[in-house]
Steps between C-alpha positions, in 0.01 A plus 500: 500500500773770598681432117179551359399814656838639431462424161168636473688811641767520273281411191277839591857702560569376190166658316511787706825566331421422167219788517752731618587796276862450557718252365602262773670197319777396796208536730272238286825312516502483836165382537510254221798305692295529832196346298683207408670471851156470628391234264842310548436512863103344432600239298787371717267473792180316308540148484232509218515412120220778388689767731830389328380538132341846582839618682665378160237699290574803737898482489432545099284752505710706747801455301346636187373749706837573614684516198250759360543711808852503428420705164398765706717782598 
């Protein structure tokens, strides 16, 4: 439960950002690598097969995420 809600933080940091006027790309990096801390840390601790293939769909879509944020100055 704690990963989660800190992910559910970060992921509406992350928006909050992205509506911002200013360009902020290190800080969307930031938050991109504390996304997929968060969803390291949930799929190391659930011992379940559905959990794991959603934590492997996650990792992906962070990463893409991440390397898009990296564009940004």
């Amino acid at each position: 439960t704690e990963e989660l809600v800190r992910l559910d933080s970060h992921l509406n940091q992350f928006r909050e950002v992205m509506q911002s006027e200013q360009s902020q790309g290190r800080k969307l990096d930031f938050i991109t690598q504390e996304l997929f801390r968060e969803i390291n840390t949930i799929g190391s601790k659930a011992n379940d097969a559905t959990i794991a293939n959603c934590v492997v769909e996650a990792k992906t879509v962070v990463e893409r995420i991440r390397e898009q944020v990296q564009n940004i100055e």
